[in-house]
N, C-alpha and C positions, 0 to 999 in steps of 0.2 A: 304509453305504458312502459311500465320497465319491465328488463328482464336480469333474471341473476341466478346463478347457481354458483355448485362446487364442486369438484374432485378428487378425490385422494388415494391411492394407492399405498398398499400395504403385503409385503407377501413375506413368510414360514417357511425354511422347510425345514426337517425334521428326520429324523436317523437312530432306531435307539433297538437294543438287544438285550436279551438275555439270557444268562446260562445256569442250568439246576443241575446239580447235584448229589446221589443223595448212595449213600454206603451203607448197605444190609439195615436202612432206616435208623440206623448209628450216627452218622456223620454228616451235618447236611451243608452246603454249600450253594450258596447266588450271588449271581456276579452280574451288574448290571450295566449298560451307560446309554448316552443319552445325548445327539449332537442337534445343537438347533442352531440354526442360520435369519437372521431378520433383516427386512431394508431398511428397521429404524436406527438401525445404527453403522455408522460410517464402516467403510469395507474391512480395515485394519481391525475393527472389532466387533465383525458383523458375527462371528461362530461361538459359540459356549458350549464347551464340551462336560457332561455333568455324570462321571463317574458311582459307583453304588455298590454294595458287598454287605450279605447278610451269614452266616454261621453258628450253626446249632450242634448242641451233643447230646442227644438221647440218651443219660446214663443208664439209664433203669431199664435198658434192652441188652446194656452190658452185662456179659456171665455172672461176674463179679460181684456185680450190683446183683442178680437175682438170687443168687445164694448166698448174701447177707443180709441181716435181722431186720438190718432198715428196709430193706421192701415188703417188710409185709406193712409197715406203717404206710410207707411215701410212696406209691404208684408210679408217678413222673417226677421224676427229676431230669430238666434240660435246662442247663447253662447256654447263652447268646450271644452274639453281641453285633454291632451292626452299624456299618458308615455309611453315609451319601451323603449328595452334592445336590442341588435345586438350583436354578435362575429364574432370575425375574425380570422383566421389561415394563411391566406393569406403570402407568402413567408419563412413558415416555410417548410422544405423539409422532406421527408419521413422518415430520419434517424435523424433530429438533436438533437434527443432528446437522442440515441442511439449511433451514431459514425458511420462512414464507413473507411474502409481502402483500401488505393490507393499502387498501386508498385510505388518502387521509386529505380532508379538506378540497373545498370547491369553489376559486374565486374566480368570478367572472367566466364561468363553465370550464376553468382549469382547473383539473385536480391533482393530487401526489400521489405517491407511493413511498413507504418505508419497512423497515423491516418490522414484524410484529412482534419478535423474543428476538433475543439475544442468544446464536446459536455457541453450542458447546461439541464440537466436532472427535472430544474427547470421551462421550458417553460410553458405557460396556454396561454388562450384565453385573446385572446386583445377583451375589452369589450366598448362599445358605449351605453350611460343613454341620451335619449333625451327628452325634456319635452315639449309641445307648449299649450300655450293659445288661441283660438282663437275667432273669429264670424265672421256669415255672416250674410251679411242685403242686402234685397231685397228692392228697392224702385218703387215707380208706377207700381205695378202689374208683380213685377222684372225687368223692361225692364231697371233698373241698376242695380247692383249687384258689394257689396263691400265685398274682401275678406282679412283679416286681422289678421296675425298670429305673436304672439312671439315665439322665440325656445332658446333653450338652450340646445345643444349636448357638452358631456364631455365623452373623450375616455380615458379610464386608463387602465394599464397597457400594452403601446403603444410597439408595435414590432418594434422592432429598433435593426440596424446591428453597435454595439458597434466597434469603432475604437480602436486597439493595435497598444503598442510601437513596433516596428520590434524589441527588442530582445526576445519575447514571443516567436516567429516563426510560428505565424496568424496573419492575416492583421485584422478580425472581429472575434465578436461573436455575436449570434443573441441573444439578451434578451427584457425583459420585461421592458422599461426603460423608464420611462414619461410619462404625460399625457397633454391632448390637449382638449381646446375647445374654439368651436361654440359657439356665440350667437348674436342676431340681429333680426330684423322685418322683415316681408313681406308685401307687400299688392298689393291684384288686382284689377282692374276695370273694368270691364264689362257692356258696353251699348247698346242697339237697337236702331241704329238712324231713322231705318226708316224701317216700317215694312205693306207692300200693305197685297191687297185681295189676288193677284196671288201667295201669297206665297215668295215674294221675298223678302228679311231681308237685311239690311247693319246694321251689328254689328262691333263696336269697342271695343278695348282691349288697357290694358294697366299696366305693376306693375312694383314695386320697390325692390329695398330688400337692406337692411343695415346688415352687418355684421362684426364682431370683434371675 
């Protein structure tokens, strides 16, 4: 009989914070990040550090705001806006930064070995920078409620399985090659159409989203 197996190793580690704050519910402030460490990728670009920052302004808790005319229309009004950073490792495999070798061929109960991909010892995190502006505004006591965001996501140094001429002798290589982006509007609509003593609400909903 034969016998055959395999093994692979794979190990994370991970590091991430965050900080709230938030001023007489006026002012609000998060601050995030996020450190991740993998063995799939070679030591020099083993760490991805993935920074984050979100900030609100409650107007309609401002003096200002409540003793002018427009609060008795618009409830909330809060202006946004918000950065961060994500990585990806996603379809990198345990060794490619490294090599693995496969047997190949058996003549006269001699066999080989060669390499199975073509290693790229250059790999890193494929990274995603997304930015959105946003607000929301509460009308009549919110029983509407408009929610309305810009974004702008840009992913670079995108993982991509590079296509070869067949006389290399690999069909791919995985690299860092490209970059891609998102961007376009949101928006929601939220209403109470109808709302008793007993407790019973018919709410409607409703959003769009344009994108390029």
């Amino acid at each position: 009989g034969n016998n055959t197996g395999t093994r692979a190793e794979f190990r994370i580690i991970s590091n991430f914070g965050r900080l709230n704050y938030d001023f007489d519910q006026r002012y609000l402030l998060t601050l995030v990040y996020r450190i991740d460490a993998t063995s799939s990728l070679a030591e020099e670009n083993r760490s991805g550090f993935f920074p984050g920052m979100s900030a609100g302004w409650n107007v309609h808790r401002e003096n200002f705001y409540k003793n002018s005319s427009l609060s008795k229309y618009i409830s909330t009004l809060k202006p946004r806006i918000s950065y961060g950073e994500n990585g990806n490792i996603a379809g990198i495999g345990n060794y490619d930064v490294q090599g693995v070798y496969g047997s190949q061929g058996n003549h006269n109960g001699i066999g080989g070995f060669l390499n199975t991909g073509i290693i790229n010892s250059s790999l890193r995190w494929e990274k995603s920078k997304t930015k959105d502006v946003g607000i929301d505004i509460g009308i009549l006591k919110n029983r509407i409620t408009l929610i309305f965001d810009y974004f702008d996501r840009r992913t670079s140094d995108l993982l991509t399985d590079l296509t070869l001429p067949s006389y290399v002798g690999f069909s791919t290589v995985k690299t860092n090659l490209g970059t891609f982006q998102n961007k376009g509007i949101e928006l929601a609509v939220n209403a109470t159409v109808l709302k008793l003593k007993n407790g019973l609400t018919w709410d409607v909903s409703a959003n769009a989203t344009k994108i390029k």
